[in-house]
N, C-alpha and C positions, 0 to 999 in steps of 0.2 A: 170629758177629756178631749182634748182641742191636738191637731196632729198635724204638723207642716214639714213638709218635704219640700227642699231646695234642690233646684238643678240647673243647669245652663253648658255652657258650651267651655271646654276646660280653658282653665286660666281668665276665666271672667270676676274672681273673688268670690264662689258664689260657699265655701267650706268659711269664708271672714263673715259675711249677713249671716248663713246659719248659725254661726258663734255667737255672733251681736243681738241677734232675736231670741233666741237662748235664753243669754245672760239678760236681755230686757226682762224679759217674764219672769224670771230670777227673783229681779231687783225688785219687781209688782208683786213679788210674794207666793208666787205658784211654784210647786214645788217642780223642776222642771230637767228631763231627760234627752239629753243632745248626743244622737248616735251616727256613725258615717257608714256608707254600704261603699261607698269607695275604697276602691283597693288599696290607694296610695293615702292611708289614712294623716287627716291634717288638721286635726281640730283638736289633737293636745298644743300641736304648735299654735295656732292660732289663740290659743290662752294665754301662750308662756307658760306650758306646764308639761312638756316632753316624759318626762318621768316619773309623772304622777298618774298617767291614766292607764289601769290594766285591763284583762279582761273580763272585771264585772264594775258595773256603774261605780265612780269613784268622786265622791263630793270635791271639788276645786273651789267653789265659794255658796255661800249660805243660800242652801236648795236648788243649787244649780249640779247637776251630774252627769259625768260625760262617761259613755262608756264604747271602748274600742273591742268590738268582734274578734273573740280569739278563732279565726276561723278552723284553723286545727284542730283545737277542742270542739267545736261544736260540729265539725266535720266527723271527727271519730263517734261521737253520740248520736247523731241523726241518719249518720248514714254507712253505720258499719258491718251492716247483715249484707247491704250490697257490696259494700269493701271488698267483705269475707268472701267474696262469689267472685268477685272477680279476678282477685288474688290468689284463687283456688284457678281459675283457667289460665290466668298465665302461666301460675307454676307448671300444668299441665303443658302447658307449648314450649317450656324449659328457659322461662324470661327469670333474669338474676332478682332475688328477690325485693333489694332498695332498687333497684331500676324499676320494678311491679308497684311498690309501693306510691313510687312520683307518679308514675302512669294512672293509677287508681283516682288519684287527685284533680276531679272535673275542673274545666277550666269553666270560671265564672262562678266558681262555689262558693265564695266568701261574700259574693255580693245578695246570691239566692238563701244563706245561711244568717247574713243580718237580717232580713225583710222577716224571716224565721224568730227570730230574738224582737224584734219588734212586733210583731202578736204574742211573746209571753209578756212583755213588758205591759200592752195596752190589756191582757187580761189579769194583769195583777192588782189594777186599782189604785198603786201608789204612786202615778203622777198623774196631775191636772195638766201637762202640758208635756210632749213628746216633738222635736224636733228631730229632721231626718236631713244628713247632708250625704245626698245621694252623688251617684259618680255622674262622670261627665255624662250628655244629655241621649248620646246614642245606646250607650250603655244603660241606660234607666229606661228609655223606653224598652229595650230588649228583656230590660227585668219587670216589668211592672205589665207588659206582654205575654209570659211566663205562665201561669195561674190560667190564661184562657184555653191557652195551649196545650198547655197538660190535660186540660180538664177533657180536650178533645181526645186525645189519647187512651185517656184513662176509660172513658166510656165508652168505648167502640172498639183500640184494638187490644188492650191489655186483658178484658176477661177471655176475649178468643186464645190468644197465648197461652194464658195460666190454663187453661180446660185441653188446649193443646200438647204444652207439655206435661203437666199431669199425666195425661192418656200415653205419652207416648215418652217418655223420659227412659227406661230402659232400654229402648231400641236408639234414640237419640245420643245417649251417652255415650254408645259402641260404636253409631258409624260417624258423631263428629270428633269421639275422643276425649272431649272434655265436657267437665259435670254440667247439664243444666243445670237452672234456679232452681230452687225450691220456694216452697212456700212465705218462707221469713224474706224474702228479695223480695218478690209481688207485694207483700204485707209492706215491706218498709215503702216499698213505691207508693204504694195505697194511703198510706200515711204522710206521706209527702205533699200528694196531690189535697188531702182534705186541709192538711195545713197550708200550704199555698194558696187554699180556695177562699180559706177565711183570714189570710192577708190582702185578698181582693177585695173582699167585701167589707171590710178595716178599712182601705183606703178608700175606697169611691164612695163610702157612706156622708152622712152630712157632715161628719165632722171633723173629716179631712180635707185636705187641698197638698196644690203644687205650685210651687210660687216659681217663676223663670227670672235667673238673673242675668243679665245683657251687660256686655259693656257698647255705648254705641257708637257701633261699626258694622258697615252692612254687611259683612261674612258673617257675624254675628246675631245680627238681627235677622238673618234670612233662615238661619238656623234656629234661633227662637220662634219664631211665627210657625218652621214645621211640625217643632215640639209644640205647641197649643195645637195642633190639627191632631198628634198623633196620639197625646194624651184625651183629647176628647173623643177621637174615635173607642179607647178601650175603657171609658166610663169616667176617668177622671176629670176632676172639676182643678181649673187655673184661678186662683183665688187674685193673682197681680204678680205687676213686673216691677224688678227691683234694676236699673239706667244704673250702674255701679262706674266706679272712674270716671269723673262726668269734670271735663276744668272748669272751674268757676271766671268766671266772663270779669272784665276789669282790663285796665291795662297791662300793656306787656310786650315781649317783643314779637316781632312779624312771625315767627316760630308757631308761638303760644296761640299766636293769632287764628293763624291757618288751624290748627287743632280746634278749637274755640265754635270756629264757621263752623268745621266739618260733623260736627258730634250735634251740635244744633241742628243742624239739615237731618241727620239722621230721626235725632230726640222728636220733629216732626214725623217724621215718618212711622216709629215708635208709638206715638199718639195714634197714630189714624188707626194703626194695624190693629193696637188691643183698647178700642174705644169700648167704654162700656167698664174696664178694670180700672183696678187703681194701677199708677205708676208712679212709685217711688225715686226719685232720686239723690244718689250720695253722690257727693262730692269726691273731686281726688283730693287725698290727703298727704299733707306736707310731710308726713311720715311712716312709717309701715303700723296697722295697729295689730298693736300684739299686749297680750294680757285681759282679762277678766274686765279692766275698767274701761280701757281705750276700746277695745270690741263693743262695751255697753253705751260707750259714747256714739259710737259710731252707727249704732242702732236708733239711739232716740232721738238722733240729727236726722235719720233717715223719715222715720215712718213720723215725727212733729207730733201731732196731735192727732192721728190718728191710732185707732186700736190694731194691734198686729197681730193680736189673735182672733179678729171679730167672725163669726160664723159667716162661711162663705155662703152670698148670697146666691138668689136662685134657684132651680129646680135639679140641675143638675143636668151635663150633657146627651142623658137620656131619660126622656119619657114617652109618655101613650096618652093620646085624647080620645076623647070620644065626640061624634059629629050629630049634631040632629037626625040625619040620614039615618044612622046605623052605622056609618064607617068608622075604623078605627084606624090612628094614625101614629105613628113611630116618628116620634122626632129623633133626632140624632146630629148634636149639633159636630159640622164640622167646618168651621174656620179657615179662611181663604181659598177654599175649595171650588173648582168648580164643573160645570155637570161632565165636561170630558172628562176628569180625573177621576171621576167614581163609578166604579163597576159594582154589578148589585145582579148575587143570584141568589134564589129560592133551592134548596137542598132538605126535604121534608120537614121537621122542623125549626129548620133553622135560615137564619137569615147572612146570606155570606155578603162582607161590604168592605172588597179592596179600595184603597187608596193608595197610590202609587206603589211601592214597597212594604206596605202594611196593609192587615189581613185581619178583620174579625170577625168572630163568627159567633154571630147572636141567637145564644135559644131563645124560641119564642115563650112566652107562655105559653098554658093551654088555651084561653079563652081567644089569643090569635092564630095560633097552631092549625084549628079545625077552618080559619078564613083564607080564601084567595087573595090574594094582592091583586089589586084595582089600578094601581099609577104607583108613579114614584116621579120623586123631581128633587133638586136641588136649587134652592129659596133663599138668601139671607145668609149667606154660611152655614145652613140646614139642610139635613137631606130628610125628606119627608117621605115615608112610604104609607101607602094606603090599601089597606084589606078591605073585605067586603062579603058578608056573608053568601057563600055559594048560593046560595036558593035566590038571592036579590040580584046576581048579574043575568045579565040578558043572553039570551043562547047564541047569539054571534061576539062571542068574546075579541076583547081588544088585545095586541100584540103581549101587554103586560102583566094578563091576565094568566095566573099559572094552575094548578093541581098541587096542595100544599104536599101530594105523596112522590112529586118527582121533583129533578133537576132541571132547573131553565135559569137561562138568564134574564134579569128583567131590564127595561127600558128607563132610564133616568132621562127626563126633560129641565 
């Protein structure tokens, strides 16, 4: 099962390509499921079919199915033991209870509740092909960041909590007033984070990707190029760029003209940045496409003769070598980056690797966990760290050299 998530910068068309990609694999006979994690859901309209899509997958043309997130329903079903707990403390602080109700209602849930519907959809077996039109690009990073986050949570400070209230939930109840959690909260959180963890592992596997669509313009484009640094710092793989609204060159007047230069100038720059990807270009079209055919048109203009669903090449934005030496080394590819922008610290065993406003935190295995770090560097759009079995470094250790059981920060050349 082949699994493409479209994202990009809002108002770039990137909800028309996922509809057109869709419907192409549709058309090539796969049975195929196109769902949106965006709030402002736009891929019934993009069919022409506003009133046909509810919220379970709903065939609009032969093996093609689109299904819109009922986030309500799936909000009272996944996360209602926490509801109940909450709703029980406001009432206690004496909050009216439709006003407790809205309050209850996470903001960002409908985006972290789709990604939820998309690992029962990919464990159900009945589509060869799962399209995802995710929300605009800051927003997806912040969800597709989610799963690592929690997981740090979940492991370190949630079981102290649950053993803390337990132990002390009678005396807690009395001096804050209102009920602690109980066990069915923890459980449903517990259950959240193992589903979220294997929406990670669904997406960064081989046989997902993330396609950016651009229209070009350099607010745009500067914006695309972060999204490739921030999706490959947290494991995902950019399978290609989709250059959407692109005017087609020809004559015309001094207007059309000036547009024409300018999108070209960029469309270079476009090239240099994601060399190495495919970059697709659609044309701007003489008309709005809307419907099942003009979407599919508008698909098979795009991608010509190539395949849109072909296994994203590659290894993927993280792996581990091994050196003749004995050292082991962490790739981690990260894209336009460079060595002042990346901070790199050692935290037992884990590997902490900010990038400006982004933060991940890589467990090690075991078999690097028990190694010191020997160097690190950024290479190529690569940050390369390097261990070194304890007993092989030298007893005048170097600045970057750490104790895999404390906190340091290490040195990027």
């Amino acid at each position: 099962m082949r699994i493409v998530l479209f994202t990009g910068k809002g108002g770039v068309g990137k909800s028309t390509v996922a509809a057109g990609t869709a419907a192409l694999a549709a058309a090539q006979g796969l049975r195929t499921l196109v769902l949106s994690t965006d709030a402002a859901h736009s891929l019934a309209d993009a069919y022409g079919a506003p009133g046909r899509v509810h919220a379970e997958p709903t065939e609009i043309a032969d093996r093609l199915f689109v299904h819109q997130v009922d986030a309500q329903l799936r909000f009272e079903q996944s996360w209602a033991d926490v509801q109940r707990y909450l709703l029980s403390v406001l009432d206690a602080a004496g909050m009216d209870p439709v006003a407790a109700e809205e309050m209850t209602v996470i903001p960002g849930a409908e985006e972290v509740l789709a990604l939820l519907e998309l690992r029962l959809h990919a464990r159900s077996g009945q589509w060869d092909v799962i399209v995802v039109d995710c929300a605009p690009t800051a927003e997806t990073l912040r969800l597709l960041a989610l799963p690592e986050a929690l997981g740090w949570y979940m492991e370190r400070l949630l079981p102290i909590q649950r053993r803390l209230v337990k132990a002390l939930r009678p005396v807690l109840n009395r001096a804050a007033g209102v009920p602690m959690p109980g066990d069915t909260v923890f459980d449903a959180i517990t259950r959240l984070h193992a589903e979220l963890d294997e929406v990670h592992a669904l997406l960064s596997g081989p046989d997902a990707s993330v396609r950016l669509v651009l229209t070009p313009e350099n607010v745009v484009l500067a914006e695309a190029r972060r999204a490739y640094t921030s999706l490959s710092l947290f494991g995902y793989r950019v399978d290609g760029v989709v250059a959407n609204r692109v005017f087609p060159a020809g004559d015309g007047d001094a207007w059309r003209a000036g547009w024409v230069d300018a999108q070209q100038t960029v469309l270079k720059e476009v090239d240099q940045s994601f060399a190495g990807l495919p970059i697709w270009c659609s044309e701007y079209q003489p008309g709005e496409p809307v419907g099942v055919p003009a979407v599919t048109e508008l698909a098979r203009q795009l991608y010509g003769d190539d395949d849109p669903l072909a296994q994203p090449a590659g290894e993927g934005p993280f792996r581990v070598t091994r050196e003749q030496s004995g050292d082991a080394v962490v790739h981690l590819a990260l894209p336009f980056v460079t060595r002042a922008e990346v901070d790199l610290a050692r935290n037992g065993d884990e590997l902490v690797v900010t990038v400006g406003s982004s933060r991940r935190l890589l467990t090690l295995p075991a078999g690097l966990a028990r190694l010191r770090v020997a160097g690190a560097k950024v290479d190529g759009g690569e940050l390369q760290v390097r261990f070194r079995d304890p007993d092989a470094v030298s007893t005048t250790t170097s600045p970057t050299t750490t104790s895999p059981t404390t906190t340091s920060r290490e040195a990027v050349t």
